[in-house]
Structure formats: structure tokens, C-alpha cells
DRENGUDO-76178 format. One record per residue: x negated, y negated, z of N, C-alpha, C in turn. Coordinates in steps of 0.001 Angstrom, whole numbers, plus 500000, padded with zeros to 6 digits. Atoms other than C-alpha are relative to their C-alpha. Example, Ala and Ser with C-alpha at 12.3 -4.5 7.8 and 13.67 -1.06 7.14 Angstrom:
499110501190500000487700504500507800499100498800500000 500820501190499940486330501060507140500770498910500730 
//
This chain:
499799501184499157682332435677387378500302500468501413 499365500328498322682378435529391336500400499245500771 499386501282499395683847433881393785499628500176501219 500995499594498120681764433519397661500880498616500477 500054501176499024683028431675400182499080499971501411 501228499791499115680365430835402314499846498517501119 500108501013498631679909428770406137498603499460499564 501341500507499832677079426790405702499828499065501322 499955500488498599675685425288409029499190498559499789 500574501326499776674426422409407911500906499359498622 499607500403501048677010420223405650500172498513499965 500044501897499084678060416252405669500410499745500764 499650500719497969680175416261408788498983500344500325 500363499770499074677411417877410229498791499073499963 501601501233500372674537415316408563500697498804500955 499583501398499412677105412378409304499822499726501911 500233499770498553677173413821413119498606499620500536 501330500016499794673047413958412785499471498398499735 499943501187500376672852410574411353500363498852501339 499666500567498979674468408957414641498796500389500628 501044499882499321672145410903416906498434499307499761 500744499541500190669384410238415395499725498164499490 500245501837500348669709405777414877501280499638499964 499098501008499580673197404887416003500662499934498632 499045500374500921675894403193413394498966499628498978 500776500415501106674580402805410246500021498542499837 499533501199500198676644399618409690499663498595500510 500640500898499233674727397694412185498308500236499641 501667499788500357670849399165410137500282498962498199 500113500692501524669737397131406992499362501100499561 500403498908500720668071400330406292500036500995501108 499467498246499980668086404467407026498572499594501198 500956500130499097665329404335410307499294501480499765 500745499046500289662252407002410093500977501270500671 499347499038499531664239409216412082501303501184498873 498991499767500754667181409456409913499608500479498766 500800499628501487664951409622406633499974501459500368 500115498545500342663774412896408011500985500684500216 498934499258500001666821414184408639500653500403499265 500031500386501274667785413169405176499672500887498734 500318499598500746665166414652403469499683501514500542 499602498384499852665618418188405208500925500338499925 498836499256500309668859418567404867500339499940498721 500216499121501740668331418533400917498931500635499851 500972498491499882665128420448401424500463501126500044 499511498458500069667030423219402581501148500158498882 498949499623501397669901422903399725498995500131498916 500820500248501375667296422454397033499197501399500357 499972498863499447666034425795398780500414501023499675 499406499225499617668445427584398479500595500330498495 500096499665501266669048427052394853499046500289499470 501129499758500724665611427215393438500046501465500278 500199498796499499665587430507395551500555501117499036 499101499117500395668612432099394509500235500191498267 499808500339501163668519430757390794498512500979499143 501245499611500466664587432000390358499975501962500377 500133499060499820665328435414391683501469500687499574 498732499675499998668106438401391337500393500084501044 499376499709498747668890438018394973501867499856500115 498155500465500656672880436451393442499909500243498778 499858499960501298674376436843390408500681499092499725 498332501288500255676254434311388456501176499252500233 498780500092499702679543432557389358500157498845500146 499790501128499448680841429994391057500183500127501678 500237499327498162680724429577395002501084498776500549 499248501607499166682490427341397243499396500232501370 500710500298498825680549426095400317501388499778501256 498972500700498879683055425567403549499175499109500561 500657501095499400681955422519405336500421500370501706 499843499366498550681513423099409298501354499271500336 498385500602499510685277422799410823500806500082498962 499209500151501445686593422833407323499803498973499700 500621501507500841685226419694406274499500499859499009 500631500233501165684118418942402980499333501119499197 500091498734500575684252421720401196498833500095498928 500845500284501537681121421722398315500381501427498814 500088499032500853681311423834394953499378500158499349 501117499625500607678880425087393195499933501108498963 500247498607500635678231427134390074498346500330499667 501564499325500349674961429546389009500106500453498875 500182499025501315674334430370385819498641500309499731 500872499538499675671759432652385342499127501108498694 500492498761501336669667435118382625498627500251500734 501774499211500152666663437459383135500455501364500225 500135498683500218665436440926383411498699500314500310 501551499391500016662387443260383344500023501060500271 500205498795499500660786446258383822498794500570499041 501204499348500296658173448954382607499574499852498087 499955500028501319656378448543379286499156500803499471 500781499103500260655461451433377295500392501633500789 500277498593499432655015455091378519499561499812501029 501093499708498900653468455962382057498577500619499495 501310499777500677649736456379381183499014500610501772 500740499617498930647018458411383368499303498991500999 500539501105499320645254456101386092498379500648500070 501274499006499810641461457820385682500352501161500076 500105498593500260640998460945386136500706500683501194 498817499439499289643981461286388923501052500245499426 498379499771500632647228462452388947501168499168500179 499222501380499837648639458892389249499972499478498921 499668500662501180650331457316386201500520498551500241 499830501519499942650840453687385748500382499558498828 499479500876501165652753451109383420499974498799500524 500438501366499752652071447693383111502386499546500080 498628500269499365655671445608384870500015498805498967 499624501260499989657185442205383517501078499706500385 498606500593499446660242440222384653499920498404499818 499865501200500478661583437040384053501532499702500642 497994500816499819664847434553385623499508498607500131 499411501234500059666288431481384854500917499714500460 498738500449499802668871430255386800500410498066500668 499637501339499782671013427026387441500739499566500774 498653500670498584673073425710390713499834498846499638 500015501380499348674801422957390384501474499644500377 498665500301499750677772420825391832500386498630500308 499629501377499966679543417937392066501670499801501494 499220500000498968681419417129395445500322498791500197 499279501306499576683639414536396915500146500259501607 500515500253498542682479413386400512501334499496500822 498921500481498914685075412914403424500007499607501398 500827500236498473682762412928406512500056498702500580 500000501670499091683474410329408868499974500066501476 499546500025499053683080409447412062500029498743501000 500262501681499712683239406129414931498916499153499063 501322501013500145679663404973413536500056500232497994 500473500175501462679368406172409958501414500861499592 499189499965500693681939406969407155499654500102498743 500353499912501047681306408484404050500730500509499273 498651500123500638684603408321402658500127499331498374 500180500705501614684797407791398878498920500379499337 500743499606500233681965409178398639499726500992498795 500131498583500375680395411522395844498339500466499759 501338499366500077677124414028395627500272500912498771 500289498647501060676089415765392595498012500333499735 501230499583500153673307417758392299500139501481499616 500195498742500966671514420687390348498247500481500481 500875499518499758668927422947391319499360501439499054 500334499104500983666794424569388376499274501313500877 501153499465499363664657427772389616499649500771498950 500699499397500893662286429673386960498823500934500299 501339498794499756659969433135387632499538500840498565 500750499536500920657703434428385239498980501334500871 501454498848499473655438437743386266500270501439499736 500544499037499575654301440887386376499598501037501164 500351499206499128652990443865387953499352501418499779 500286498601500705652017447760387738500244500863500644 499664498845499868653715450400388240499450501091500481 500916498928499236652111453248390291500636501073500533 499103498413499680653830456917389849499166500981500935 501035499570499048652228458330392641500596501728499750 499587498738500610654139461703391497501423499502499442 498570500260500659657158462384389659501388499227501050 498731500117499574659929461274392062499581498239500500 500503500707499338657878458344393907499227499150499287 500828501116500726656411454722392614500341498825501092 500321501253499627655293451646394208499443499027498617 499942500819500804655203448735392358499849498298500515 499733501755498971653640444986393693499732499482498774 499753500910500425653885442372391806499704498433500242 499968501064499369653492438787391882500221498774498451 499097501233501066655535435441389924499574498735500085 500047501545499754655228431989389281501031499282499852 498872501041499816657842429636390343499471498966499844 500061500900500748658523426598388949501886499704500614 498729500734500068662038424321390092500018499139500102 499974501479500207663409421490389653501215499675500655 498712500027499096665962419868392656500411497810499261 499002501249500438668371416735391358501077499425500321 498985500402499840670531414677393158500225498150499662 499703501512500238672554411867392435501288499634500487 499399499703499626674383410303394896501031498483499894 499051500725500322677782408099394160500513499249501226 499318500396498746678193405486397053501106499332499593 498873501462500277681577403328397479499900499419501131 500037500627498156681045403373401354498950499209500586 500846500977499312679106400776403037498758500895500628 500464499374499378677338403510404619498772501024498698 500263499178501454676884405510401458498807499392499274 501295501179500625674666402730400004498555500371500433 500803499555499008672382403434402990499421500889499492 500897499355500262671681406549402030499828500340498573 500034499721501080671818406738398822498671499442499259 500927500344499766668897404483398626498228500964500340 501124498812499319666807407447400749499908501262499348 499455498685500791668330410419398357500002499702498328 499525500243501550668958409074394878498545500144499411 501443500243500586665702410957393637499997501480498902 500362498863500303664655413932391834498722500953500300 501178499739499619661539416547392667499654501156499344 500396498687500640659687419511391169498906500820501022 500820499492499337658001422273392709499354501485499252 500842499205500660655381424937392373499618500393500484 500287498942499389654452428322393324499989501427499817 500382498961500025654266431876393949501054500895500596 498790499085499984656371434758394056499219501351500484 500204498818499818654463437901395550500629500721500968 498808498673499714656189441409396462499653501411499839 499852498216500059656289445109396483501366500531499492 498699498963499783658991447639396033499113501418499603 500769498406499717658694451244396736501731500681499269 498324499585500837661669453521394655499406501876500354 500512498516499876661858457420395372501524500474499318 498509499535501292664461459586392534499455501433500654 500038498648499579665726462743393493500889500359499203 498148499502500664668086464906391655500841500446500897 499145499257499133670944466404393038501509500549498982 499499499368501044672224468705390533499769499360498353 499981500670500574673091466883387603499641498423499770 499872501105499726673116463970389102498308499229500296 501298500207499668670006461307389975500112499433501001 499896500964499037669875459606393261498719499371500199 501041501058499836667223456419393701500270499205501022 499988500840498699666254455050396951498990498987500162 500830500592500228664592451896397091500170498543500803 499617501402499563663632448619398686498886499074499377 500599501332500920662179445404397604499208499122501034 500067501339499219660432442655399313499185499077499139 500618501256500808659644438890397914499700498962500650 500167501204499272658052436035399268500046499031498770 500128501595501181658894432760397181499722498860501251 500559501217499769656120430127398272500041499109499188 500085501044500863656484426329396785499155498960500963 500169501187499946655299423010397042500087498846499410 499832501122500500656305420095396410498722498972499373 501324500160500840653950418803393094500731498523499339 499796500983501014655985415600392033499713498318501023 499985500600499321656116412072393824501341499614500757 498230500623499619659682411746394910499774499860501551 500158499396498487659985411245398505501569500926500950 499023499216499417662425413949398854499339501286500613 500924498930499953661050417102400804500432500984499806 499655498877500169661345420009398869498897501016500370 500956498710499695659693423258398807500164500878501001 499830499375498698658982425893401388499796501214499769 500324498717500293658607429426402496501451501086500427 498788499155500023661407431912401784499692501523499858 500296498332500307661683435977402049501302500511499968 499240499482500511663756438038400225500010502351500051 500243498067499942664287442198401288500830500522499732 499485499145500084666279444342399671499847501179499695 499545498692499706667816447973400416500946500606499105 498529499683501342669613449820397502499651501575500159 499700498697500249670468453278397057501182500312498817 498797500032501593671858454059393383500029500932499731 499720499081500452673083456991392188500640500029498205 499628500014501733673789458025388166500856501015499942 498852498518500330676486460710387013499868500028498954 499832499592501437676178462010383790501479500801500085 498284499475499565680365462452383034499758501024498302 499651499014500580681676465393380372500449499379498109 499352500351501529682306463080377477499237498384499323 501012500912500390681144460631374692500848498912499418 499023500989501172682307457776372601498667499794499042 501160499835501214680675457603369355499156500188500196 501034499207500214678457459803369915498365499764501202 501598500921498968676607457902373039500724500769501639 499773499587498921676941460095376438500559499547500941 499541501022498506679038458126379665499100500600500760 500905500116498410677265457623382741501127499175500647 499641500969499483679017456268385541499028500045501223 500360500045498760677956455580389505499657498783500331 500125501196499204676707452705391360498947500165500785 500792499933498991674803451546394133500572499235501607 499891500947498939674977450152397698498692499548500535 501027500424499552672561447786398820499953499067501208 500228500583499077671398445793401665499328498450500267 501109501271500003669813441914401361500211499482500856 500502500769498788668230440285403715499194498918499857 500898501848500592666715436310403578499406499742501207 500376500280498716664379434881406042499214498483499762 500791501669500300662384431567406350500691499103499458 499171501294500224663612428248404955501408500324499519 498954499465500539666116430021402946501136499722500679 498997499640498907668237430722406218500288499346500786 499861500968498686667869427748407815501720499225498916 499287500817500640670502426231405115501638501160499626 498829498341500320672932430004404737500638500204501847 499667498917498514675118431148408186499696501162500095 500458498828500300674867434552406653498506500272499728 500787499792500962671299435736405896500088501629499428 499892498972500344672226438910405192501303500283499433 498790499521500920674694440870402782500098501243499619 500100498528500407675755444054401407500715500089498764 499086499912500966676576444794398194500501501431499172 499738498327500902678850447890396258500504499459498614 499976500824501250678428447778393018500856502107499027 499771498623500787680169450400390268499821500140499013 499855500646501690679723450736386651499786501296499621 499626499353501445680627452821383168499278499887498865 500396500398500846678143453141380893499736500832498564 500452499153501120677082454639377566498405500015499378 501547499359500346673596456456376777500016499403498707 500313500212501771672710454444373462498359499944499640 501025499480500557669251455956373490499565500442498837 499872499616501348667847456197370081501288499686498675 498678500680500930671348454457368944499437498731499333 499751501525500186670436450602368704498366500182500763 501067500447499621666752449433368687499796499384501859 501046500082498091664906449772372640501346499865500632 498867500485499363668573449687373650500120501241501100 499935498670498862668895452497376747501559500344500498 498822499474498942672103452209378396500988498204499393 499346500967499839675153449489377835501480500146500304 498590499557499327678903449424379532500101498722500919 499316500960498035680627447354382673499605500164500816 500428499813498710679702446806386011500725499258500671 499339501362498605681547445367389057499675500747501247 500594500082499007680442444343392311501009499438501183 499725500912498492681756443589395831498934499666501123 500554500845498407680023441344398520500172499592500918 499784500320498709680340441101401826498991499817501034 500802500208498665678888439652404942500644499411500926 499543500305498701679467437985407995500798498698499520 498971500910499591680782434714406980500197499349497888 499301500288501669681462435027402796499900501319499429 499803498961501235682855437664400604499903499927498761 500070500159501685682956437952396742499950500946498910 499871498180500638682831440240393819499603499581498656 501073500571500963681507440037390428500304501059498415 500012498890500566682140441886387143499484499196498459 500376500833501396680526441581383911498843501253499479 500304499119500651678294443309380960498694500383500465 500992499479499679675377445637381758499420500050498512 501016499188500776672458446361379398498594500051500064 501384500089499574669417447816379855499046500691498435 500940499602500877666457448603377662498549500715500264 501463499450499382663155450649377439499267499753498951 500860500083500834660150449656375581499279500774499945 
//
């Protein structure tokens, strides 16, 4: 479980603020004016964003978050729950008659943001006091890729996924105002798309030890495929920078070798993603204890603890929970 606290630059004081500009007091509209609609339906574009994103990929891990609202206003909370994995299947196999070996890739995530907040945003013209928002943002990747050992230490690896999410809000007026929009929001939407990427990984030893240097990059393209008139979708990029190291330590437990070490990495978000995050960037140190259960427990490779710290510019966090990996 983690815990982020994170600035977001766009929250309901700052809608309720946009909402004035953008058609005056509500209280004096019998309805939300074109203006306001789009304002409306981008500022859950980019939340619905930002979960599908983070839920469909490993860019976060699990937890719970808490949003700060600009000024300290309206704080939102949010949890992710999350499952997937992947990686090489099989042996490395010759590529023709070079000295480049290849394995076919898969990967797979499911994850789930959602939250339920109580609105406080008010100001002369509008008031959305009493207020509540709940909403849940599914995101789902499915894909592949192939592996390309260009020699022993060095592999590239592109790839490409299909996304699939689903954004859901439902929003609880009491306020005169609330009604308003609730009217323009009270919808659900699905979207659909594409996930292509690279990563490049280079392993070195250094004695005993293994050190792996590697970065990632992902583009998650959607579009909005349902009729709602909420606007989801969009184009998001995802780059990360890791450098992991392994230790093989001096001792066993039943009979299964420890490993410890870690990694530090670097992520970086760009496109719609970032329009809805203060931070787009982060760093994370991660440590973990594990045990070699190679040949112990069917395709089982490695299983033990891991914990993580996160930091960036405007949310920290940390993260600990069970590792296991496998080789087919």
C-alpha cells in the first residue's frame, strides 16, 4: 500500500473559478452554456486520463492517493488497484542464420482508480457546497512483442498493446448549481486504442553481482468509441529510466539462494496525461529480498519483499508489498 500526495492543477475550486469565466453565475443559466460544457467535458477528459493511463500501464503501483485541491481546497481520494505482468516466453532462439537471438514478449494490466469526494468549492457566482463526485476509471492492456538479443549483454525489445477503458462518473448534486452540472457530467464512456513502445536493457556484471540499465518508452493512443457526450480519450507518453542491480548474498533458506538489491528509476509523462498531474515526472528507489526458487515451485524464478520510495516535485510516497517473478 502507498500513500502520494499529489498538487493537481486543475481541481473544483479551480473548475468552479473556470465556470464563472467562462458564462457568469450559474444561478442566473437554465442550463451549462457551450462554453462551460467544454470546460466540463475536459476537465474529466483529463481525470479519466489519467486513470485509464496509470491503471492500463506499470507507470504506478497500487494504493491509495490523495489529490490536494489548488490552495488546499477540496482535497479528492483515490484508490488503484491493480494486477499484471509479462515477459519472455521460452528460450532465446537463433534469428536466421545471425548471431541475434529472439523470444517472443507478452504482458498484460488491469487496473482500477476510483473515488468518492465531497465538494466544497464555492465562490460569489457558483457554489458547490454539499456537493458529491464519485467516479472510477477502468484501464486494460493486452500485447506483445520480440525480444532482440543483439549479443549477450544488450536487447531491444518494441512492442505494441491494446487499450481498452472505461471512465464513470456519478455526480451527487444538493446545490442549486450542482444540478447544472450534473446534468452535463452524469455519464459514462469507453475508449479504444493502442499502446506502442520500445525499451532497450544492457546487463553487465560486476563481479558477482549483475547491473541492468534500461529505459522504456510508451505511447497510449485512445478514442473515444461510445456515445456519451463526455470527452474522453487522448494522447499520452510514458518514458522510463531504471538502473537495477542484483546481489547474490552468502546464504539460503530452505534451500532457495537470497538475492537482494534494487533499482533507481526515472519516469517521465507527456501529452494529455500532464495536462491533469503538476508533477510529470518522478523518481523512484526501490529495494527488495528475495529467494532463488528456480527449479523449486513450477516456472516460479524468484519470490521475497520489495519496498519503494517516490518522490517528485509536488508528491511523495512509498510502497511495499510481495514480489514474484517467473520464467517460462
Amino acid at each position: 500500500m502507498n500513500k502520494l500526495h499529489v498538487r493537481r492543477t486543475v481541481a473544483p475550486a479551480a473548475l468552479c473559478a473556470g465556470l464563472c469565466l467562462t458564462g457568469g453565475a450559474l444561478q442566473s443559466q437554465a442550463q451549462i452554456t457551450p462554453s462551460q460544457q467544454k470546460l466540463l467535458t475536459e476537465f474529466v477528459g483529463d481525470r479519466a486520463e489519467v486513470g485509464i493511463v496509470l491503471g492500463a500501464s506499470d507507470a504506478a503501483s497500487s494504493g491509495s492517493y490523495t489529490v490536494d485541491g489548488k490552495n488546499g481546497n477540496d482535497d479528492l481520494d483515490f484508490s488503484l488497484m491493480k494486477i499484471g505482468g509479462g515477459g519472455e516466453i521460452g528460450k532465446p532462439r537463433p534469428l536466421g542464420s545471425s548471431s541475434v537471438q529472439w523470444a517472443p514478449v507478452i504482458f498484460g494490466n488491469v487496473g482500477l482508480m476510483s473515488g468518492k469526494n465531497d465538494l466544497a468549492a464555492h465562490n460569489a457566482n457558483v457554489d458547490l457546497r454539499g456537493d458529491k463526485l464519485d467516479e472510477s476509471a477502468l484501464g486494460m492492456q493486452v500485447g506483445g512483442g520480440v525480444a532482440l538479443h543483439l549479443t549477450e549483454r544488450l536487447t531491444v525489445t518494441p512492442y505494441v498493446g491494446l487499450l481498452y477503458g472505461h471512465y464513470e462518473l456519478d455526480y451527487t448534486a444538493h446545490s442549486a448549481d450542482g444540478k447544472l452540472i450534473k446534468a452535463a457530467l452524469d455519464d459514462s464512456a469507453d475508449t479504444l486504442g493502442a499502446t506502442p513502445g520500445i525499451s532497450i536493457a544492457y546487463k553487465m556484471p560486476l563481479g558477482k553481482n549483475t547491473l541492468e540499465l534500461s529505459a522504456r518508452y510508451t505511447f497510449y493512443g485512445s478514442d473515444d468509441v461510445s456515445d456519451s457526450n463526455l470527452d474522453v480519450g487522448g494522447a499520452s507518453h510514458v518514458f522510463e529510466q531504471k538502473a537495477d542491480i542484483d546481489i547474490p548474498l552468502p546464504w539460503e533458506i530452505a534451500n532457495c539462494p537470497l538475492h537482494t538489491g534494487g533499482f533507481l528509476s526515472l519516469t517521465e509523462t507527456g501529452g494529455d496525461i500532464s495536462d491533469s498531474m503538476a508533477s510529470d515526472s518522478w523518481a523512484t528507489i526501490h529495494g527488495r529480498l528475495l529467494m532463488n526458487t528456480e527449479g523449486k515451485f513450477w516456472k516460479m524464478d524468484r519470490a521475497g519483499l520489495g519496498m519503494s520510495y517516490i518522490a517528485a516535485e509536488h508528491f511523495s510516497g512509498w510502497d511495499v508489498g510481495i514480489e514474484v517473478s517467473f520464467k517460462f
